[in-house]
C-alpha positions in Angstrom: 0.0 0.0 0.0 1.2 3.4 -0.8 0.1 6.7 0.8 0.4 10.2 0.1 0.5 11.8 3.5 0.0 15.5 3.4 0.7 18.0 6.2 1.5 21.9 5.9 3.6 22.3 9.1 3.0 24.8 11.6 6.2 27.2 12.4 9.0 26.3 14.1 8.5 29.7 16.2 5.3 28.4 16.9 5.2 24.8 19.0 3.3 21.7 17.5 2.0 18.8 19.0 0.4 18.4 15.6 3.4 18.5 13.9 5.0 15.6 16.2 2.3 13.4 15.7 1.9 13.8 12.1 6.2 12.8 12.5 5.1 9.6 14.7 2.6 8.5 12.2 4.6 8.4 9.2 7.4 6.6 11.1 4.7 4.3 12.8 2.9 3.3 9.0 6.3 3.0 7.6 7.2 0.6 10.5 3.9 -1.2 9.6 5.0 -1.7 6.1 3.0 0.9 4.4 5.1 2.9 1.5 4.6 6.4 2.5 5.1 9.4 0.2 5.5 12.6 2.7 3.8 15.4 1.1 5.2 18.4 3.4 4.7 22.2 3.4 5.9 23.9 6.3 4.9 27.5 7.0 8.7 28.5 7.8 8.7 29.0 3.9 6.3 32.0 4.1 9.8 33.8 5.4 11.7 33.6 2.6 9.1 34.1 -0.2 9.5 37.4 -2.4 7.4 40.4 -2.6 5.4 39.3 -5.0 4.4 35.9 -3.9 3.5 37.6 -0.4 1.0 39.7 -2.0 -0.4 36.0 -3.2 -0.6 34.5 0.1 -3.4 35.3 1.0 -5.7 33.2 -2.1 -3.2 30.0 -0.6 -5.7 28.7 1.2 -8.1 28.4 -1.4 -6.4 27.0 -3.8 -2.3 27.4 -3.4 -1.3 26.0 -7.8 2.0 25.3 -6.6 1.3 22.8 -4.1 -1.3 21.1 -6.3 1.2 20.9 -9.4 3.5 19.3 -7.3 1.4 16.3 -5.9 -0.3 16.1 -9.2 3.9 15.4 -10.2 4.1 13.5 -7.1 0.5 11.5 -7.8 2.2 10.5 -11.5 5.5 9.7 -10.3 4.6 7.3 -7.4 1.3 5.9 -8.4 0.2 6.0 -5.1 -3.1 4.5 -3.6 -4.6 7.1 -1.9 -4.5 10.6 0.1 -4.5 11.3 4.1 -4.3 15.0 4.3 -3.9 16.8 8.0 -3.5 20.3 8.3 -4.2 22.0 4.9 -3.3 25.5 5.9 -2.4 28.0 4.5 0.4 26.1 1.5 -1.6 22.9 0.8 -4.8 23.9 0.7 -8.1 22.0 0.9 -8.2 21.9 -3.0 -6.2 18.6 -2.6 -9.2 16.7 -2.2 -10.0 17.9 -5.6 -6.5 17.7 -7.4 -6.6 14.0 -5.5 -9.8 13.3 -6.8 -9.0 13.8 -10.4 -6.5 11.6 -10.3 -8.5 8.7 -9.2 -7.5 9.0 -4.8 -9.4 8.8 -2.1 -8.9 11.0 0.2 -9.1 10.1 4.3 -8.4 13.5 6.4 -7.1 13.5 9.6 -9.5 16.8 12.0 -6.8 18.0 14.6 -9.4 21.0 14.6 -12.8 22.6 14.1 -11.4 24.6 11.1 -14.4 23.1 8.9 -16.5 25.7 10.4 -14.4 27.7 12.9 -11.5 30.2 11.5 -9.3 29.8 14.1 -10.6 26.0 14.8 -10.8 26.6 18.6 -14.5 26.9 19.3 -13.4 30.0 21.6 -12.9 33.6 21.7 -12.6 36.3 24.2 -11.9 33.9 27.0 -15.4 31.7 26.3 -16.5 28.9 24.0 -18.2 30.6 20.9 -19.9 28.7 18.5 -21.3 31.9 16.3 -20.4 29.9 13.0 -22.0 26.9 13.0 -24.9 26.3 10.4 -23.8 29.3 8.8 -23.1 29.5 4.7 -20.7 32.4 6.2 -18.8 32.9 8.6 -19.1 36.3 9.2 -19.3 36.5 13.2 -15.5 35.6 12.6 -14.8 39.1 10.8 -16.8 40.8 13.3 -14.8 39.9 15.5 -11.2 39.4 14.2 -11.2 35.6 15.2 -8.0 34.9 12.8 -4.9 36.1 14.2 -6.4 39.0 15.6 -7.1 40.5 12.1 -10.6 41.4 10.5 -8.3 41.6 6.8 -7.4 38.0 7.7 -10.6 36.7 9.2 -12.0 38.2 6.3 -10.2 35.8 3.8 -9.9 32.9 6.0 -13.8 33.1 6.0 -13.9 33.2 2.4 -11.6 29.7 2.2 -14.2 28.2 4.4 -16.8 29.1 2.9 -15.5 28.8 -0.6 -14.8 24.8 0.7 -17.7 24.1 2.3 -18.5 21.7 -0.8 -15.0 20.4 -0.8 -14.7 18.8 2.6 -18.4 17.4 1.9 -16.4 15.2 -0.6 -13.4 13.8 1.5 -14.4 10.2 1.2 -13.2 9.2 5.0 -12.4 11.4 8.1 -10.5 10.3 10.9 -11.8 12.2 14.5 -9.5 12.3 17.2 -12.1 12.0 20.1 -15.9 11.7 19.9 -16.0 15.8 20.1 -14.7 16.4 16.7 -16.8 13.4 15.5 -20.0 15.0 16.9 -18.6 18.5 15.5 -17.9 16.7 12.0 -21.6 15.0 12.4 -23.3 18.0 12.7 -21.5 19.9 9.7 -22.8 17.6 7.9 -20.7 14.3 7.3 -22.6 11.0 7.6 -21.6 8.7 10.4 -20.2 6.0 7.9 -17.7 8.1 6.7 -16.2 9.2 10.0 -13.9 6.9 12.2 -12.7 8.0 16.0 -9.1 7.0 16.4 -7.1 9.0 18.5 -3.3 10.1 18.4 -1.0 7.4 19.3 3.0 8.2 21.3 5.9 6.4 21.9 5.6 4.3 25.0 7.9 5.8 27.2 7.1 2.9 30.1 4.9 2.4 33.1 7.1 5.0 35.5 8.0 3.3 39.0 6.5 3.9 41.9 3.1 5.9 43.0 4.9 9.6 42.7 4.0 12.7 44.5 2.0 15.6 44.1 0.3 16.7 40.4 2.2 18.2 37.3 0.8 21.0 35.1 2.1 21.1 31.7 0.9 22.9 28.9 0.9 26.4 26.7 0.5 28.9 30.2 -2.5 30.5 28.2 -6.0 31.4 29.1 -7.5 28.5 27.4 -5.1 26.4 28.7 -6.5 26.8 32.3 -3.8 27.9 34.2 -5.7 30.3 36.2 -8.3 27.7 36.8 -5.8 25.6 38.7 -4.1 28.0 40.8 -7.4 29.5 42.0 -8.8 25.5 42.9 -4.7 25.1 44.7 -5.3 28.1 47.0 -8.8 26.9 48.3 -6.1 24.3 50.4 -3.4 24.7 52.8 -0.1 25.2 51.5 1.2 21.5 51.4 -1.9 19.7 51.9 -2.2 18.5 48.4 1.9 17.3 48.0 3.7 19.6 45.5 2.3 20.9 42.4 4.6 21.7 39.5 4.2 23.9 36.6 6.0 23.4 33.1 5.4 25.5 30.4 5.4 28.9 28.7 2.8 32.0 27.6 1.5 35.4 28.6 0.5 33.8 32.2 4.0 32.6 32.8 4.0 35.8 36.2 1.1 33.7 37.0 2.8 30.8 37.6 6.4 32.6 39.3 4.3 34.2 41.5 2.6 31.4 43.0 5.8 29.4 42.7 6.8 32.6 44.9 3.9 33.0 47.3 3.4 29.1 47.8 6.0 26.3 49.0 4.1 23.7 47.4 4.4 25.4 43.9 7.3 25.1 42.1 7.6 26.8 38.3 10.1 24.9 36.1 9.6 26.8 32.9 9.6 25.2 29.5 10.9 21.6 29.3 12.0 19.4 26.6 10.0 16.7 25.8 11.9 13.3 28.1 12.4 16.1 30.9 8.4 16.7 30.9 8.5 13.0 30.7 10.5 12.7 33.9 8.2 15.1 35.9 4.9 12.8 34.8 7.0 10.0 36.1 7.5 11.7 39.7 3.8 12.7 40.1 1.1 11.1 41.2 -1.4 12.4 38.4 -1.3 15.2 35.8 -3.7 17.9 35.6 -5.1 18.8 31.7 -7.9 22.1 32.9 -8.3 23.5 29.3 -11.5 25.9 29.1 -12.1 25.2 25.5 -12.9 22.2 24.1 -9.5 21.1 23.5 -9.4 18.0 21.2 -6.4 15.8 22.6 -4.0 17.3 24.8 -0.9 14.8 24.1 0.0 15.6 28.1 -3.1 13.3 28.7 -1.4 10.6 26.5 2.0 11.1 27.7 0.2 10.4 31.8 -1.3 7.5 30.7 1.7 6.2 28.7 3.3 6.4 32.2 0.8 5.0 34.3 -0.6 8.0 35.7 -4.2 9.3 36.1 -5.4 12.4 35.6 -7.7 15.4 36.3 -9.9 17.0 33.5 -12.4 19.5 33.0 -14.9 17.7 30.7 -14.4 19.9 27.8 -13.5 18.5 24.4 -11.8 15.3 23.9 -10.7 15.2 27.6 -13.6 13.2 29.3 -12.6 10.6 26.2 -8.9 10.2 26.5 -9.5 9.9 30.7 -12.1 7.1 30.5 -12.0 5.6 33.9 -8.3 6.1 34.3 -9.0 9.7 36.2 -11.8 12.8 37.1 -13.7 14.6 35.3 -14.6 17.9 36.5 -16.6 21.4 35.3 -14.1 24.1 34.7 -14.7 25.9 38.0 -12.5 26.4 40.8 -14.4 25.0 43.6 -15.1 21.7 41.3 -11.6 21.6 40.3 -10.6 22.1 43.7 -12.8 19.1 45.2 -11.4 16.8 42.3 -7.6 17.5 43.3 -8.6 16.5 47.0 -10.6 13.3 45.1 -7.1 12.8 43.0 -4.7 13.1 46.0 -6.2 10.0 47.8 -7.2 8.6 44.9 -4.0 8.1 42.4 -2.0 5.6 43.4 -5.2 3.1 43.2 -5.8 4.1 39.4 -2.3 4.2 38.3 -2.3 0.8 36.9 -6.1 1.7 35.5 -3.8 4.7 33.6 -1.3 2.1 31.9 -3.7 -0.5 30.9 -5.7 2.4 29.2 -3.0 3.7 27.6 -2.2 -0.2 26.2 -5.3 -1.0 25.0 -6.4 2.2 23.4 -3.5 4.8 22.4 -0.3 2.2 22.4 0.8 2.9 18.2 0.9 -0.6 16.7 -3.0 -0.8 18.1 -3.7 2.6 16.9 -1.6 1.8 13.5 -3.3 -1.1 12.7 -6.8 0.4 13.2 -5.3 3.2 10.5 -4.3 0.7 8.3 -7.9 -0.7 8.7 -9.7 2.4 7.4 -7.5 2.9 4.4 -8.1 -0.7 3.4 -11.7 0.2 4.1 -11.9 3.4 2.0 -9.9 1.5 -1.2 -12.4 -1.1 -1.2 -15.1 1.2 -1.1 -13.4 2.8 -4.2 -12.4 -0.2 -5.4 
């Protein structure tokens, strides 16, 4: 089997989890002995484009020729047997379903996002979920209010692309959801439930980690979203040490946030940012990780990386969270004193559920499983279009 897998990568300046797991599964398929044919855009090329082509950028979306010359090149080369497209945006394009198409592919796309309907694919704005979009033929809610980068000139156009596409993601032939969200978010754009499969990210195991641990472990973008807040106002409803240590890891515009509780409390230490085996070692000393996004985040990989490790976790039951936890944690509203009571229901509660965490993470998100069920829904989609 040979696959075309696309991805326009997000900027180096700008932290991916996407962009690491699109890396995992192309090595994971190639492992698996599929042929793959890495179709790769990366938006670090924006920098060194001329004048002229900058003045272009912003019809990319819609169409972008270049990119659809050179897998139409790459399509007659390699013969290949079908499409998976991630991220489309902005140097692929969602007209590769149709340059795909007219070539005789399939196409199975991969939603990391609610970009089919959202411009900024979050669901949230102005610190609260905001579903203005849906059901509309326009977005227009999004220019109104400069959802896109903070830019009513770029709203504007990213509005257009998804409008313009509406009819093109209505023809992808198979979608793969991450969580049951974005399936219920792809159901009610419109996509029938027989051409929609849930199958989550999958990570390197990095081991079940020894011992109970300590404490809980925040990691994450320190943003608003992110929950950060939410966290350190549930902490100080309890005594200073009651609760074991907490420790933060990450980076954002609430980074004061988190050095002045780090400051103000002895059981809250700040590390900063943190590669990716040293946030590894910090899962493995805790006794359960805390994931508190306010939007509805679709998979936090922190949640995989705790279960990889054999530890449970906290939630707020927004997005894909509630899914990825199962039984192997809490799930809480996104309010401090709920919060609070489920990180005094974690604290004598962990250890029991840290072997719950690792068989979780075994039987549901370990790669070869997740590979193979992949692997499943190509051979699905080529002998539907067989």
């Amino acid at each position: 089997m040979k696959v075309v897998v696309a991805h326009n990568r997000y900027a180096s300046g700008q932290p991916s989890g996407e962009n690491v797991i699109v890396d995992a599964e192309i090595a994971q398929l190639g492992a698996a002995g599929v042929d793959v044919l890495p179709f790769l855009r990366s938006s670090d090329e924006i920098g060194t484009f001329s004048a002229a082509r900058k003045v272009l950028l912003p019809l990319s979306p819609i169409r972008n020729g270049e990119s659809q010359r050179a897998l139409t090149a790459l399509i007659r080369t390699e013969k290949p047997d079908l499409v998976h497209l991630h991220n489309p945006y902005p140097l692929i394009s969602p007209a590769i379903v149709k340059t795909a198409h007219a070539h005789g592919l399939p196409v199975v796309h991969t939603v990391h996002n609610y970009r089919q309907v959202c411009a900024p694919g979050l669901y949230f704005r102005d610190g609260h979920i905001c579903t203005e979009c849906r059901g509309r033929a326009f977005p227009l809610p999004a220019v109104t209010h400069a959802c896109y980068r903070g830019s009513k000139a770029q709203s504007a156009v990213m509005a257009a692309t998804l409008a313009y596409h509406r009819g093109t993601w209505k023809q992808v032939d198979h979608y793969i959801a991450l969580t049951d969200r974005i399936a219920e978010h792809l159901a009610d754009f419109g996509i029938p439930a027989g051409r929609i499969t849930v199958k989550p990210n999958g990570i390197p195991d990095a081991g079940a980690a020894p011992g109970p641990g300590t404490g809980f472990l925040y990691a994450g973008r320190l943003s608003p979203e992110k929950g950060l807040e939410l966290v350190l106002d549930a902490w100080s409803r309890h005594p200073d040490g009651e609760l074991g240590p907490l420790r933060i890891i990450g980076d954002g515009p609430l980074r004061p946030a988190a050095e002045r509780a780090a400051a103000e409390r002895d059981d809250v230490t700040y590390l900063g940012p943190l590669d990716n085996a040293a946030v590894r070692a910090e899962i493995a000393g805790a006794a359960c990780v805390i994931a508190a996004s306010t939007w509805h985040d679709v998979l936090p990989t922190i949640i995989l990386e705790a279960l990889s490790g054999g530890r449970p976790v906290l939630v707020t039951d927004r997005g894909g969270m509630p899914y990825l936890a199962g039984k192997a944690g809490w799930v809480v509203e996104p309010e401090a004193a709920a919060l609070a009571e489920g990180l005094r229901e974690a604290h004598a509660g962990a250890a029991a559920l840290a072997p719950v965490a690792r068989g979780r993470y075994e039987t549901e998100f370990a790669p070869d499983v997740l590979t193979q069920r992949l692997i499943g829904v190509y051979r699905a989609v080529l002998k539907g279009s067989g």
